[in-house]
N, C-alpha and C positions, 0 to 999 in steps of 0.2 A: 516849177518848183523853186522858191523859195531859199529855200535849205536841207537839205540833207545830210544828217549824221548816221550814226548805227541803231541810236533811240527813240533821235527823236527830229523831226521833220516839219516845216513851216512850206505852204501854199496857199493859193488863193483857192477858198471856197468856192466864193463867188464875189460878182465884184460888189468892190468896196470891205469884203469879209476878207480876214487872213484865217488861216485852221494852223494851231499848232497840234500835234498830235503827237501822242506817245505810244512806241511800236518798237520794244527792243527786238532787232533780229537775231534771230536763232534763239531766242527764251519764250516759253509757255506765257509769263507772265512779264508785269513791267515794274519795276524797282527802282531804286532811285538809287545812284554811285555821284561818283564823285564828278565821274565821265559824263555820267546823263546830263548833271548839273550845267557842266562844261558845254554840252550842248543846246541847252536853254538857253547861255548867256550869249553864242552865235546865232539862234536863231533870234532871240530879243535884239541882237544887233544889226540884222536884216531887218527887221520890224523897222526897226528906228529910222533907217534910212532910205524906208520906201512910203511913197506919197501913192494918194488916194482910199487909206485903209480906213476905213471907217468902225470897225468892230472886229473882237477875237473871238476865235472858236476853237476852245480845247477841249480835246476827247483824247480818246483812246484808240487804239488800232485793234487790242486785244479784249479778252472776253470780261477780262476787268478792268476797272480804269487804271490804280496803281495800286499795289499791294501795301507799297510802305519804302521804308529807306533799307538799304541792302546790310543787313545783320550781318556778315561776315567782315566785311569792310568796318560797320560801324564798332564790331570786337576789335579788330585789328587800330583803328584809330583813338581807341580807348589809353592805350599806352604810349601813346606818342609826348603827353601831357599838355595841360592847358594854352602855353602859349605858341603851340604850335595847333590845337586845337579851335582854338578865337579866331581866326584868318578863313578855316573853311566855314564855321556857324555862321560867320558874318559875312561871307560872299554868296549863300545860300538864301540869307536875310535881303541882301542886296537885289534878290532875284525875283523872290516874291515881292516884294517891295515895286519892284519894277514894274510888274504884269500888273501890283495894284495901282500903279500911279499911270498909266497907260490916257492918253487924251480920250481916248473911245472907250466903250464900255465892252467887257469881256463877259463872256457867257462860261463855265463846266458841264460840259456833257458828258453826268456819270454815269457808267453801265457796269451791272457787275459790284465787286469790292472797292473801295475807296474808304483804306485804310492809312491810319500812323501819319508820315509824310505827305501821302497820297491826295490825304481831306485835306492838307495842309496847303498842297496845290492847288486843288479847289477851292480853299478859304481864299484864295488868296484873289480866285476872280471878283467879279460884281455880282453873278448873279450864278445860279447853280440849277440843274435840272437834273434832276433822278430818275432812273429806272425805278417802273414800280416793281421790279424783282432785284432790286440793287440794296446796296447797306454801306455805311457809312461811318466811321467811329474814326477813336483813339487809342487804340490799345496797347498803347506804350509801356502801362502798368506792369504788363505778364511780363516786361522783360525787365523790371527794377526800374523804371525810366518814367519820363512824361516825356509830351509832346516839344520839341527842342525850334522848329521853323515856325512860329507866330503863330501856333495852336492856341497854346494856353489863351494869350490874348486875344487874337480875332473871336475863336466861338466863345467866351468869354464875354466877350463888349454885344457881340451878336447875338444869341439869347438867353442871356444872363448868366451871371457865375453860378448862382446854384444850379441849374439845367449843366451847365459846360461840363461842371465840376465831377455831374454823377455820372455822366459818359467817363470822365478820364479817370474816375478811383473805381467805374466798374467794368472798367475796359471790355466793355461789351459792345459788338457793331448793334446800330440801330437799324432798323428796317424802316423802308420809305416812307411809309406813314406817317410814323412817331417822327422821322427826321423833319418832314416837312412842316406837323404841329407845333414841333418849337418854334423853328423858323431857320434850321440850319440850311435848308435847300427852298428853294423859291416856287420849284414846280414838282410836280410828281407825274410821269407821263408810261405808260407802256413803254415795253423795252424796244420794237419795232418801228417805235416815232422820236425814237428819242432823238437823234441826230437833228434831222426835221424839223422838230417843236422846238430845237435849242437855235436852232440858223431862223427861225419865226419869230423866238422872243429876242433874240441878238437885232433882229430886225425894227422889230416894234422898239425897243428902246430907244436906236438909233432913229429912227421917225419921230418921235415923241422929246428929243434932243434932251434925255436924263440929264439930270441933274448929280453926274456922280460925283460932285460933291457931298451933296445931303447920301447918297446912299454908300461911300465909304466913311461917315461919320459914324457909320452904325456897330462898324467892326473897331474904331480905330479911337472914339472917345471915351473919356476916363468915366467912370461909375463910383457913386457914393458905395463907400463901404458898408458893412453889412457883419458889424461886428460880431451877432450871436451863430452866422454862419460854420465858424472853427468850431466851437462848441458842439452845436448841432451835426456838422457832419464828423466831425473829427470824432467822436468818442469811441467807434469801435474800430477804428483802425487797428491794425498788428505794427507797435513800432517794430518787429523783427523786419519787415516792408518797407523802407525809409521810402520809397517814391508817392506812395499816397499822402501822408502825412504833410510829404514836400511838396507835393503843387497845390496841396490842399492853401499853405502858408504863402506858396510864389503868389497866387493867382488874391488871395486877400491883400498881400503887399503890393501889386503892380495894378492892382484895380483903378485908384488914385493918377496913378503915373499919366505921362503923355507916353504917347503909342512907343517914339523911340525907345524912351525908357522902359518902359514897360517890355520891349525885346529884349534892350539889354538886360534885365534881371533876369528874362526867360533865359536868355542864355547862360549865364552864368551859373545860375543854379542845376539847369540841366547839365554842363561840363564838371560841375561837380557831384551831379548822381553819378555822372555817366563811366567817372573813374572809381565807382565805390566797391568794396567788395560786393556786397548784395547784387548792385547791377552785371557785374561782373560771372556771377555768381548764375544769376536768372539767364543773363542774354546766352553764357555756356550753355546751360539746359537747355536751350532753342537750339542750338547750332548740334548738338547732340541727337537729341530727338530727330534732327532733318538725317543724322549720319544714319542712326537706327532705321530711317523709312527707306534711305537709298538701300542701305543691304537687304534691305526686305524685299523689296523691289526687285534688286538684283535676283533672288532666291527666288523669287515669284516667277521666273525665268524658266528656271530648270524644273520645276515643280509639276508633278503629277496632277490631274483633278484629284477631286476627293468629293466625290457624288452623295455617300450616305457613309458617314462614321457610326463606329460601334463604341458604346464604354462598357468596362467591367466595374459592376459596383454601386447601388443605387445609394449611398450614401452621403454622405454631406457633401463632400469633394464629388463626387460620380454624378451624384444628380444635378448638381451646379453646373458641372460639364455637360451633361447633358441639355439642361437647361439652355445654355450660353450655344451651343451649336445650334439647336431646334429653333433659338430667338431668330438668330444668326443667317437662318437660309439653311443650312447643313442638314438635312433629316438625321436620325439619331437611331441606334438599336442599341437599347441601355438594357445590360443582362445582370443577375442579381442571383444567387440559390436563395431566395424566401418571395413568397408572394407577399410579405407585408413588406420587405424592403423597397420593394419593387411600385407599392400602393405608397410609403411616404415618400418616397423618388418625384412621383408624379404631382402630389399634395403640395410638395417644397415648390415644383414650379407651376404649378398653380396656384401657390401663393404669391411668387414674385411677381405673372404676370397679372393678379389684379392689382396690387403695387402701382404696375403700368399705368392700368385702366385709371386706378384712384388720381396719378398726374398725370389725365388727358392725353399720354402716349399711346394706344393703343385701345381697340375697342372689341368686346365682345366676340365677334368673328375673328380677329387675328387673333383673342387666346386658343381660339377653337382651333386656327388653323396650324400654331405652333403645338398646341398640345396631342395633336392627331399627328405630328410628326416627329413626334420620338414612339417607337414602338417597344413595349418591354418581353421582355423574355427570360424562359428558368434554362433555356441550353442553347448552342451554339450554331442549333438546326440552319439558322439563317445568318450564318456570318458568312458564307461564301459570299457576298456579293457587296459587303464592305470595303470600303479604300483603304479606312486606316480606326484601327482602334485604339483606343486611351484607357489603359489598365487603372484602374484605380480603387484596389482595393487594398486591404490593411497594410499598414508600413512594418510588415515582416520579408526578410528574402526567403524565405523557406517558404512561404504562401504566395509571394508574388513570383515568382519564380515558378512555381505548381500552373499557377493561372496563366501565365503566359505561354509553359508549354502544350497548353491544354487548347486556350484558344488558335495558336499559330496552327493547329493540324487544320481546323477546321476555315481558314483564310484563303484566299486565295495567292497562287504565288508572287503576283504583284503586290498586294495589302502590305500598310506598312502597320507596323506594332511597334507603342509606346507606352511608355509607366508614367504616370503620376507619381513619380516618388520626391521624397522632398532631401534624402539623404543616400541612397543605398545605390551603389557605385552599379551602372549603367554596363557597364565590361563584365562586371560580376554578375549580373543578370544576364545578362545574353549569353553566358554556356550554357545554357538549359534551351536554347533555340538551333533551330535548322536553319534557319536565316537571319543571323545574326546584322548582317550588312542591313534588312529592311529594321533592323531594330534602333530605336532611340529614347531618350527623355524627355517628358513632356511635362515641365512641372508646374504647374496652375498655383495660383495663392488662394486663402482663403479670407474674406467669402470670394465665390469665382464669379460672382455678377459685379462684382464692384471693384478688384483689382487686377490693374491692367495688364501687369509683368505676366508673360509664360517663357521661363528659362527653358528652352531645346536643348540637348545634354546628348554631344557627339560621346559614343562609347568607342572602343578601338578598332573596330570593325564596320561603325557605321557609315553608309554609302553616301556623297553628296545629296545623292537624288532624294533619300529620304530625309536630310535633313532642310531639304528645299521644301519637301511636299508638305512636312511639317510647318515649317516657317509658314508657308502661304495658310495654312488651317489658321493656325493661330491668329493671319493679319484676317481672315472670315471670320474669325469669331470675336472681332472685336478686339483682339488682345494686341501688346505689344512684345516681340518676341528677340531676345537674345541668344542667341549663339554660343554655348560656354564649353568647356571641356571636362570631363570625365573626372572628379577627384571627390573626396568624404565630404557633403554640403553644397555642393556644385560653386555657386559664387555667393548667392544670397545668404546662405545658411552658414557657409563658411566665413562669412564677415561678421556673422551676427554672432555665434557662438562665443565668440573671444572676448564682445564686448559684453557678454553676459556672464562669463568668467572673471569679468574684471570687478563687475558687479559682484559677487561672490566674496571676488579678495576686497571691496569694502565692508561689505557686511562683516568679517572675521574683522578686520581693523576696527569694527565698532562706530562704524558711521550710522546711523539710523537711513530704515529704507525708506521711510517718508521722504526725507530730506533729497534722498539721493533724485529721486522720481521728481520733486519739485523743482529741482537746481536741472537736473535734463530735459525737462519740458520746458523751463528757461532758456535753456538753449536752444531748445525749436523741436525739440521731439514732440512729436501727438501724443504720446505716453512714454510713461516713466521706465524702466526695465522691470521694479518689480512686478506695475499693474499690466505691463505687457506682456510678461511671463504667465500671471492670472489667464490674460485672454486668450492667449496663443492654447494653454493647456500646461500644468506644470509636467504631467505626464511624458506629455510629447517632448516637451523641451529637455526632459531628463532623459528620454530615448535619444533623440539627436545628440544632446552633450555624448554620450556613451558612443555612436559612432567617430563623433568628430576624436571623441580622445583614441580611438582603435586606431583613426586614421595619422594624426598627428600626437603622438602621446608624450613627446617632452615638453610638447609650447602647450598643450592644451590641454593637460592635467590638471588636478586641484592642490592645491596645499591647506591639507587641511578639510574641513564638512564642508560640503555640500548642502547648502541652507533647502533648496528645491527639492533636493533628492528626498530630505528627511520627510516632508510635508506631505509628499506624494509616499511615502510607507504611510504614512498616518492616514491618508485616504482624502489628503488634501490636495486636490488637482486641478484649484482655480476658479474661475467664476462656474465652472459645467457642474462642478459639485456642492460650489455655495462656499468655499474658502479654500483659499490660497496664503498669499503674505497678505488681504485684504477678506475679509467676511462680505458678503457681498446679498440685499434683500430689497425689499420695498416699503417706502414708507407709505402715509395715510392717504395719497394721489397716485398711488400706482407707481411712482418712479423709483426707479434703480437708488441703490444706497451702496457704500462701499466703507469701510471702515476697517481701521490696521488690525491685525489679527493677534488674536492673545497668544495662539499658540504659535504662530510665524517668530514673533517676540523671545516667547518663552526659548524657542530652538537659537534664537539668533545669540542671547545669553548665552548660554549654555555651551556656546561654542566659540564665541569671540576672545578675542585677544585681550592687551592693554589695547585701550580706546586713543586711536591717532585725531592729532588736534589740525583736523583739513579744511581750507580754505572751499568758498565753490568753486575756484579756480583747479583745486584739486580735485577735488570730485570731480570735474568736469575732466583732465587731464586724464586720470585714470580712468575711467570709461571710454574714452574716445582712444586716447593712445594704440589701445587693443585692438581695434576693430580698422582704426587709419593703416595699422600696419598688417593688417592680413589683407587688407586691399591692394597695398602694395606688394605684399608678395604674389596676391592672384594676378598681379598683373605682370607680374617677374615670370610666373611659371606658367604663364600663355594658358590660364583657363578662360579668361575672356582676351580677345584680339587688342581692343584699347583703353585707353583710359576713359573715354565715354559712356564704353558700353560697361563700364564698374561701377561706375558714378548713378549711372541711369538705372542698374539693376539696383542700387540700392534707393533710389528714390522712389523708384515703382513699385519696390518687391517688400521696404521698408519703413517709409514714410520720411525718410533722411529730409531733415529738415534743407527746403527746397532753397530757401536764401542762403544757403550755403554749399549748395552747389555737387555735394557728394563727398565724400571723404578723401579722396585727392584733389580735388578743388580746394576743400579745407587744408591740407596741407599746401598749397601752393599759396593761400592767404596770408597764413603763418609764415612763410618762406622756408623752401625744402632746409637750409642749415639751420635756423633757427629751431625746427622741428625737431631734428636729428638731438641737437641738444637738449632740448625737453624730453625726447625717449628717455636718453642718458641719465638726466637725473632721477628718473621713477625706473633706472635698472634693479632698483633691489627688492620691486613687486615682483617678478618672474620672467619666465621666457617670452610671456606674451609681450617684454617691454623694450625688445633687442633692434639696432637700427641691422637691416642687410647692408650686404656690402651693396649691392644694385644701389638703394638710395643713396648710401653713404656717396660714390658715385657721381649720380646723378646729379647732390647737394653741391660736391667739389665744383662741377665743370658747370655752376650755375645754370643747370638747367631746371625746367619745369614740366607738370603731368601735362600743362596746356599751356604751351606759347606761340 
């Protein structure tokens, strides 16, 4: 042995061969730190000073070769600021640089992922060998970021900018094939031969006394530019995204350059994504997302099976759920009082899954085989042998409360029972049970084949085990699953309503609702409030307001109409009935049409104010303000555990525009005192515009939701 660190290890393969090899102990996978780094530069300095080595062999010790650079360190180094930043970029540069100027020619033996950083280590040999069940990318993009260690450049000069380019704006891994077509890997071999076939071509090289000059020319020399490139790829970018756009511009401006230079621009521009909010913003939602799988995991722990679930309810939500468990693995007994409900239940998922079939997921037999495994039923005859049912019928408690004491007799006394409800207080539903401790919330989005969020909703009584057993359903069914506590709205519903109220108090100020919809999708909403109120159901969103104001009735009153309320007496309930604050049809191609509503209009006269002269800045403040600060009281009044898991329910459950990281992330952009004073001046919209004392707080002693 060579070398030996905790990472990563140098020995002689065989003679004349050195193997570096990466093997963090005690981790699943292998990452790059600062440390790892650290130990590359000891093992390249054994290299250095040992005679007879004729060739490198790096691989992996693990089931991938490297995942990427270590995302919590790289968050944590993000605030350090640039010129404390420059000294690690460029000793990591120094490194790669190293392995590629090496007298002998170096082989990568990839197995597994070779991702981010990882390819970056493999760029950085001579020659590369894949697993044909391996994959390969840059996907720096998902985190606000491009590639920062001689990515952009090396595959770049290697198979041309435009190939380099659409890996890193589509930050998708490549699979073997495609990788070896371009020309990013040399060979493509079975997973079984792979070490083998790379110590064979490390050999042949080395016989054949390469020329790696001519074969680091390939990575390392400047390329005529390719001016209609920006244009052509550049046009549908999101500048809400700044990292696409930006290596789209690095990798056109350092095409030219000599190699040095060409790093150095790489580098530079990456230390200034890498402090940016948006990056900032993305790489939180990753370190979040890993928090949400560890509790899941933890939960998956303590958790019951759950063999065959039951739902109440063959309706939109019900059959959805039932749908998503049946895909899922889960068999299903979905119960209904009509046999027609029970026949479109079934219709619904047998439409999604030929959906499937139509994108080559899924073929004829697997619809067979899921559709045979939900079985329906008009009574209860067969719930004894159920783990756990999902009530999901009408959002009334005097009917959902009926139906769950109806089902619980017939369960067995391990079965746990939960409601789909999206508002109606969980505590208050389980006095109508005999076993209140197996009772909880289970509250799914709509549609339930396409959003990820299921808020779990502890009531006062409810037992760990069935909120484990819950949790683990929901990581089966695909879904991603939060934890929250018992109040009017639970988290999701509760954040939303305020900013939908805020929406209100501009409509009465005489803002026009066009504007408003197009100045928040500016901001990064997928829809506006009014056309999202449309879609949601005006109906439903005036039941939910009427709970949230029962529950909270100083901050989350109206002053004043109720623009939605009025629509929905009129029998205007949004796109399900053909108008809302939008008339909603098809033109002469079949496609949707949507147009502002004469009588949305008419109601919003009729009850407006003097008309306020508001910036989008203002529009923007007043919508957001509302909904920033009921996120922070959910997190004052412990209905979700952190600030992650607030941020996350509302990207998942909401659509919160993702380059901004969630609503206290957004506050923490702004700076918590700078915020506090923006409440301050829009106090004389309402209660929904009051700083607590917790932030107030919080802002003094300069702290934040994420540091």
């Amino acid at each position: 042995m060579m070398y030996q660190g905790q990472a990563v290890s140098l020995q002689i393969a065989e003679t004349g061969i050195a193997e570096l090899v990466f093997d963090a102990q005690g981790a699943s996978v292998n990452s790059l730190t600062s440390d790892v780094f650290e130990e590359v530069g000891a093992a390249l300095e054994q290299l250095r000073g040992a005679s007879g080595i004729q060739g490198l062999l790096i691989r992996s010790g693990k089931s991938n070769f490297i995942v990427g650079a270590d995302i919590p360190e790289l968050a944590r180094r993000a605030g350090q600021g640039t010129a404390a930043l420059e000294p690690w970029m460029d000793r990591v540069h120094a490194l790669l640089c190293e392995i590629e100027s090496l007298p002998y020619p170096s082989v990568a033996a990839i197995n597994g992922l070779a991702l981010g950083g990882g390819f970056e280590v493999a760029l950085s040999a001579d020659f590369r060998v894949l697993a044909a069940d391996g994959r390969v990318g840059l996907p720096e993009v998902n985190l606000g970021l491009f590639p920062g260690w001689g990515g952009t450049v090396r595959l770049s000069r290697l198979i041309g900018a435009e190939q380099a380019l659409s890996w890193m704006l589509g930050g998708r891994p490549q699979k073997a094939d495609s990788a070896l077509a371009q020309g990013a890997v040399d060979l493509v071999v079975e997973p079984e031969a792979l070490t083998g076939r790379a110590l064979q071509l490390l050999r042949e090289k080395i016989a054949e006394n390469v020329d790696l000059a001519e074969v680091r020319a390939h990575k390392q020399q400047p390329q005529p530019v390719d001016e209609t490139l920006t244009e052509r790829l550049g046009a549908r970018l999101d500048p809400n995204y700044p990292a696409a756009p930006a290596v789209l511009a690095l990798v056109q401006r350092h095409r030219a350059l000599s190699f040095r230079d060409a790093l150095t621009a790489e580098r530079d521009a990456f230390l200034e994504l890498l402090q940016s909010d948006s990056a900032q913003a993305l790489i939180g939602l990753f370190l979040n997302d890993q928090l949400l799988k560890r509790k899941a995991k933890q939960a998956q722990k303590k958790a019951s099976p759950v063999s065959r679930a039951g739902v109440l309810g063959a309706g939109i939500m019900g059959g959805g759920i039932a749908f998503q468990s049946a895909s899922s693995g889960t068999p299903v007994l979905m119960k209904d009082i009509r046999d027609e409900a029970l026949e479109l239940g079934m219709r619904t998922a047998g439409k999604l899954l030929d959906r499937q079939i139509e994108k080559g997921r899924l073929d004829e037999a697997g619809k067979r085989s899921v559709l045979e495994s939900i079985q329906t039923t008009l009574d209860y005859d067969s719930f004894g042998d159920v783990d756990l049912v999902v009530e999901a019928v009408v959002e009334n408690p005097g009917v959902k409360a009926a139906v769950l004491s109806e089902v619980e007799k017939a369960l067995a006394p391990t079965a746990i029972l939960t409601s789909n409800t999206s508002t109606i207080s969980i505590t208050r539903l389980a006095e109508s049970l005999q076993r209140p401790q197996r009772f909880c919330g289970m509250h799914f989005f709509n549609p339930v084949h396409l959003m990820p969020l299921v808020e779990v909703i502890r009531g006062r009584d409810t037992s760990e085990e069935t909120l484990a057993t819950t949790v683990a359903y929901a990581l089966a069914m695909g879904k991603t699953p939060i934890v929250v506590n018992d109040c009017p709205g639970f988290l999701v519903n509760r954040i939303l309503f305020p900013y939908l109220n805020g929406f209100n108090r501009l409509l009465l100020d005489g803002v026009d609702f066009q504007r408003i919809d197009r100045v928040m999708e500016a901001f990064g909403w997928p829809m506006g409030p009014a056309y999202l109120m449309d879609v949601i159901g005006l109906d439903t969103c005036v039941h939910a307001d009427a709970v949230m104001i029962e529950g909270f009735p100083a901050r989350m009153g109206h002053d004043g109409a109720v623009i939605a309320g009025q629509l929905v007496e009129g029998g205007d309930l949004g796109q399900k009935s053909g108008s809302g604050f939008y008339t909603y049809g098809t033109d002469d191609t079949g496609r949707r049409t949507r147009e502002p509503s004469a009588r949305a209009q008419q109601l919003i006269d009729a009850a407006k104010g003097p008309a306020l002269e508001l910036s989008d800045q203002d529009i923007v403040d007043r919508m957001m303000i509302p909904m920033c600060m009921e996120a922070v009281r959910c997190l004052e009044d412990g209905i979700a555990e952190t600030a992650a898991e607030v941020d996350m329910g509302l990207i998942l459950g909401l659509g919160f525009p993702r380059f901004r990281g969630g609503a206290l992330r957004y506050i923490d952009s702004l700076g918590l005192q700078s915020f506090c004073e923006l409440v301050e001046r829009h106090a004389a919209s309402g209660e929904l515009y009051r700083v607590t004392d917790g932030l107030r707080k919080r802002a003094a002693k300069g702290q934040t939701f994420f540091g």
